[in-house]
C-alpha positions in Angstrom: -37.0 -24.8 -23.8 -40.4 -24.0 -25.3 -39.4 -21.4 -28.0 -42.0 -21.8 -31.0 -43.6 -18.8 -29.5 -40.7 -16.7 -29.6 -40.5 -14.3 -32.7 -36.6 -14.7 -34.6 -35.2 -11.5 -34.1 -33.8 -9.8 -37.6 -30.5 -8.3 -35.7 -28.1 -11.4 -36.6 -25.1 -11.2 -38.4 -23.9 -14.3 -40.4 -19.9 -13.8 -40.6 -19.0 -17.7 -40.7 -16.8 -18.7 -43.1 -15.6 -15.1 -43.8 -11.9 -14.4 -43.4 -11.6 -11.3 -40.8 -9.1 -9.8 -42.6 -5.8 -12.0 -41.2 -6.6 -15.3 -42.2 -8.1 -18.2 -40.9 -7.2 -19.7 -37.5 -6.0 -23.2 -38.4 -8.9 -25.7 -38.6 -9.3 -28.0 -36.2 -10.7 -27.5 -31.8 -7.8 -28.7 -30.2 -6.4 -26.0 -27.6 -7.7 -23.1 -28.6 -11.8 -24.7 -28.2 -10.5 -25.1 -24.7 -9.8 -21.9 -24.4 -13.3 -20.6 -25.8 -14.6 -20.3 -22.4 -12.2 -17.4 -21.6 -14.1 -14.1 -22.4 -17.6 -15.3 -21.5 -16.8 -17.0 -18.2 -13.5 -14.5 -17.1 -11.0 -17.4 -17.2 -7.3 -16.3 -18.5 -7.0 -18.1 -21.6 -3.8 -19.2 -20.0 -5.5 -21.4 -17.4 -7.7 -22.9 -19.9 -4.6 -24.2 -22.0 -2.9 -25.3 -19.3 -6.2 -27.2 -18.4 -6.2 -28.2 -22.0 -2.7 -29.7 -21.9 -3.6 -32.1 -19.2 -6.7 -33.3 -20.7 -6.4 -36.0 -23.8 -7.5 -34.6 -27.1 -11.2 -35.4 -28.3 -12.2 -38.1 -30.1 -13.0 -36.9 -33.8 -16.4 -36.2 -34.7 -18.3 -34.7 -37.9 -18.8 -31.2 -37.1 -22.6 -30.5 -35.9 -24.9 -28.9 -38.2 -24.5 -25.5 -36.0 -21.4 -25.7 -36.8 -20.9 -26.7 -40.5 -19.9 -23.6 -42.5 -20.8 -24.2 -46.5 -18.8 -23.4 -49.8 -20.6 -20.2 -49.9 -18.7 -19.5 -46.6 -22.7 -19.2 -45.2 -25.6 -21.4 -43.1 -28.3 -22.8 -44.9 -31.4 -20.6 -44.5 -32.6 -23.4 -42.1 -29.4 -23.6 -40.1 -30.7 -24.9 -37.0 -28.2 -23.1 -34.7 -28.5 -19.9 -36.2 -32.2 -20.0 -35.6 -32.3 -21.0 -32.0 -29.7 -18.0 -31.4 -32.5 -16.2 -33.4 -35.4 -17.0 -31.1 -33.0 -16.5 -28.0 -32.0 -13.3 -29.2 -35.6 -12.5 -30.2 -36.9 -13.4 -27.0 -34.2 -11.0 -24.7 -35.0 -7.9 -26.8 -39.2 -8.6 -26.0 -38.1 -8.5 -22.6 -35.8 -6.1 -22.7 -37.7 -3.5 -24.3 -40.7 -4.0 -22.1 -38.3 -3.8 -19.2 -36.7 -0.5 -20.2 -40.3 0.8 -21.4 -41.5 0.4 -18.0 -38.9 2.5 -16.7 -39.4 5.3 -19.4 -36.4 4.4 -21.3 -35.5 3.3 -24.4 -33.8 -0.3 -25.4 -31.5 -0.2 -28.5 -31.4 -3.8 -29.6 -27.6 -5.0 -30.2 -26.7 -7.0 -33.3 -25.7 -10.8 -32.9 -22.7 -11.8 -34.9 -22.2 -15.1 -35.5 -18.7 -16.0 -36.6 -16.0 -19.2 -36.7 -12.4 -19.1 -35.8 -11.9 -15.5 -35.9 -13.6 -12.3 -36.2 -13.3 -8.2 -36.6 -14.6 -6.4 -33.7 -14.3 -2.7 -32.8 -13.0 -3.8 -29.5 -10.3 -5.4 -32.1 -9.5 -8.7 -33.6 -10.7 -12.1 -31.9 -10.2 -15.7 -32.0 -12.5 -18.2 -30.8 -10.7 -19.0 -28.5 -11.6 -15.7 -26.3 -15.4 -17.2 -26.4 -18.7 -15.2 -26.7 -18.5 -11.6 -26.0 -20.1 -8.4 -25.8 -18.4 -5.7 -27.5 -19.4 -2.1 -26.4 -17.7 -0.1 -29.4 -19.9 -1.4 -31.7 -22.8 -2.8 -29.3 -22.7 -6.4 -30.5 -22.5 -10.2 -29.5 -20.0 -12.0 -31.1 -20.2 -16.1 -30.7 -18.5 -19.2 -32.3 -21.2 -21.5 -32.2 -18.4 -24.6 -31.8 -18.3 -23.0 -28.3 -21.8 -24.6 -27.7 -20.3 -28.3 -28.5 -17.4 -27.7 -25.8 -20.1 -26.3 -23.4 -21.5 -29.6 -23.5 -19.0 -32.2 -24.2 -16.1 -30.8 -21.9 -17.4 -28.8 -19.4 -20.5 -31.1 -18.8 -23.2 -28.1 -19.4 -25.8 -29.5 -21.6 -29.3 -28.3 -22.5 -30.8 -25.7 -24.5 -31.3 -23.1 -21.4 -27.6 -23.5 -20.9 -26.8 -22.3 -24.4 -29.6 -19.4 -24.1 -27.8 -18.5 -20.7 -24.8 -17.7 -22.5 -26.3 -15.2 -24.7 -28.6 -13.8 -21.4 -25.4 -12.8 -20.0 -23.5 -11.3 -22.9 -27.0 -9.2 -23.8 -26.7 -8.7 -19.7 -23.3 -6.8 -20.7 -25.0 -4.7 -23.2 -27.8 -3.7 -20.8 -25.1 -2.7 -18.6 -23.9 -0.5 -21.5 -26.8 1.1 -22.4 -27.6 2.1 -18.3 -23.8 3.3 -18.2 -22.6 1.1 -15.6 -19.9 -0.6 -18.0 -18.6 2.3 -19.0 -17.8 3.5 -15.3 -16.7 0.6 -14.1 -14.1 0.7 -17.0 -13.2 3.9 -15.8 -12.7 2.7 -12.5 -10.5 0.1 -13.1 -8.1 1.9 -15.0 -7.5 3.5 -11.8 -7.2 1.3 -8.9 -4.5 -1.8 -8.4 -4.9 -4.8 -10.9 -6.7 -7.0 -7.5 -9.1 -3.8 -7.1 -9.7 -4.3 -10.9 -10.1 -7.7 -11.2 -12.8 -7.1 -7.9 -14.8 -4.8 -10.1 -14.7 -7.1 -13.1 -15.9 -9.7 -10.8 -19.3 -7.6 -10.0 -19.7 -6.9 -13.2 -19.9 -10.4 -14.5 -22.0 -11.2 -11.9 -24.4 -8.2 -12.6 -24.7 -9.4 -16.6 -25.6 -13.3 -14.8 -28.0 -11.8 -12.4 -29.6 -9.9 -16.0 -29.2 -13.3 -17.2 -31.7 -14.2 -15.0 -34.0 -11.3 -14.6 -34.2 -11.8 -18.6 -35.5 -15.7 -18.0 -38.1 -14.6 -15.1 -39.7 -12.4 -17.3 -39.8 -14.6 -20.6 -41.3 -17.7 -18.5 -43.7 -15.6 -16.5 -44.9 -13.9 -19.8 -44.3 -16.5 -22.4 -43.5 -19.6 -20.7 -40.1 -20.7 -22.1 -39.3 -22.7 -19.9 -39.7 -26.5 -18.9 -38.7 -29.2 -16.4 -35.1 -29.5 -15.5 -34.6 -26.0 -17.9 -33.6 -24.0 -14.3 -31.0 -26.7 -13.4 -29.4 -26.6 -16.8 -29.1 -22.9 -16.1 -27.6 -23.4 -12.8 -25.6 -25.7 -14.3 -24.0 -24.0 -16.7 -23.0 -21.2 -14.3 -22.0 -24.0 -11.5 -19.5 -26.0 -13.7 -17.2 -23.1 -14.8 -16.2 -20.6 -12.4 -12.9 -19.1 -12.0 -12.3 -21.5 -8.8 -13.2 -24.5 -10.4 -11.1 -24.3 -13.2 -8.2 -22.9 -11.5 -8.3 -26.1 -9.2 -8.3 -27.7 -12.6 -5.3 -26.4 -14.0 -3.4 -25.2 -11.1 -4.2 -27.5 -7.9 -5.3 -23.9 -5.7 -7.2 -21.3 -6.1 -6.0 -17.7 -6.4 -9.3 -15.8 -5.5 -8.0 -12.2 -5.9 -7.0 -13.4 -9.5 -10.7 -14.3 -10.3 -12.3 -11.9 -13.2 -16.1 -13.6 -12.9 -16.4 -15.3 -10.1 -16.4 -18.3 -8.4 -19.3 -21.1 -9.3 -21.2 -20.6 -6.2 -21.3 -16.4 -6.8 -22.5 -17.0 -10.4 -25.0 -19.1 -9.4 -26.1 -17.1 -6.1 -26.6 -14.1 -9.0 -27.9 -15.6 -11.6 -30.9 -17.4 -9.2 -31.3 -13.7 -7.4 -32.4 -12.6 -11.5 -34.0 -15.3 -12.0 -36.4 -15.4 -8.7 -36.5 -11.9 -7.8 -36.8 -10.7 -11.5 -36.1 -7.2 -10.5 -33.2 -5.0 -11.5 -32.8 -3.7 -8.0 -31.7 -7.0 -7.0 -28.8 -7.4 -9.4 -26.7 -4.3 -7.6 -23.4 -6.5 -7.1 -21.4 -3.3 -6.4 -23.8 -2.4 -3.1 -23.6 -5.9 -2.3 -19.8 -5.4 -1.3 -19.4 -9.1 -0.3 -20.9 -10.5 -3.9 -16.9 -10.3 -4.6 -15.4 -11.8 -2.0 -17.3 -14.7 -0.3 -15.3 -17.1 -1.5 
């Protein structure tokens, strides 16, 4: 990815290091890194473990510099990771706000929080083990940035885009916020059977890849982010981690009224529709009725 042009946004929040109130997770991946996939790609931390269990542990490695956490319980002002989340971050609220603007709308910017092993959120306490995720109670991104080092090593997704896709989608959730969509689909759910529910989660994931998307379109076409092989680590990324492909995994079948994001060929099928189309009105999973259940 070409970001040099892209300005660090100021909306970070450097929580690493800092106990969230219950103590520290024990140090150490192990399971629970496996399991850091959960949240962000709609696995049931369940599946993960069990996926976990049957793979041999990792060989030991110094932790990246992304991932270091100091005495001070803080990054280095140059912490590498923290400012590639930075640019990324920077870069989806340009877009963002031009994107609303043009609509006659205004985009509040979320906060990024940066944390390791565990954090406080208003949608409650979480380990890293749940993954990135969007919290709408207090409208931020929380990530481990040791998820970035399983995104590679484990589940085979390397690349730069990769790691910005992840944050595309969880600022995709907060887009959904601010246009209301999240909260009615939460509404929803809380009324309908748990395979209904886990239908509409399924659209709504896929809505916050397609964003995913829409967000890259407009960032290449305006500031040319991207570069060669960029797109297929994007695709990639969405490909190698779907709710069928791990369940196959961990389980041997595939239990598609069970799935909570979607299968690898729906996220990528959204995420390209953003990403070509860069247009909003292409990204309406819930009037697409079959986004859910092509698989």
């Amino acid at each position: 990815m070409r970001l040099d042009n892209e300005q660090e946004s100021g909306n970070i929040e450097d929580r690493r290091g800092l106990s969230a109130g219950g103590g520290m997770i024990g140090g150490g991946l192990g399971l629970a890194a496996l399991a850091l996939v959960g949240m962000f790609f709609g696995i049931d931390p369940r599946v993960i473990l069990q996926l976990g269990e049957q793979m041999a542990p990792p060989p030991h490695a110094q932790s990246s510099p992304s991932a270091q956490t100091g005495a001070s319980g803080h990054q280095a002002a140059n912490d590498e990771g923290k400012r590639f989340v930075a640019k990324v971050l920077g870069s989806t609220e340009t877009t963002w706000s031009a994107i609303f603007a043009h609509n006659q709308r205004t985009y509040v910017k979320p906060t990024l929080v940066l944390f390791s092993n565990q954090v406080q959120s208003a949608c409650g306490m979480a380990g890293s083990a749940v993954g990135p995720f969007y919290c709408g109670g207090d409208q931020k991104v929380y990530i481990d940035l040791a998820f970035y080092r399983d995104l590679r090593t484990r589940f085979h997704a390397p690349g730069e885009f990769a790691q910005a896709y992840v944050i595309a989608h969880e600022v995709g959730h907060h887009v959904q916020n601010l246009l209301g969509v999240m909260t009615k689909v939460n509404n929803l759910r809380q009324r309908v059977s748990q395979r209904e529910a886990n239908a509409l989660s399924v659209r709504l994931e896929l809505q916050a890849d397609c964003f995913a998307g829409v967000w890259a379109h407009h960032a290449n076409k305006e500031r040319q982010i991207l570069e060669p092989g960029d797109v297929e680590s994007g695709l990639n990324a969405a490909s190698q981690i779907g709710d069928d492909r791990l369940q196959m995994q961990a389980r041997g079948h595939v239990a598609p009224e069970s799935f909570t994001h979607g299968s690898s060929e729906q996220r990528v099928r959204w995420f390209r529709t953003g990403l070509e189309s860069g247009e909003l009105r292409q990204c309406d999973t819930f009037k697409h009725r079959d986004s859910a259940n092509r698989d």
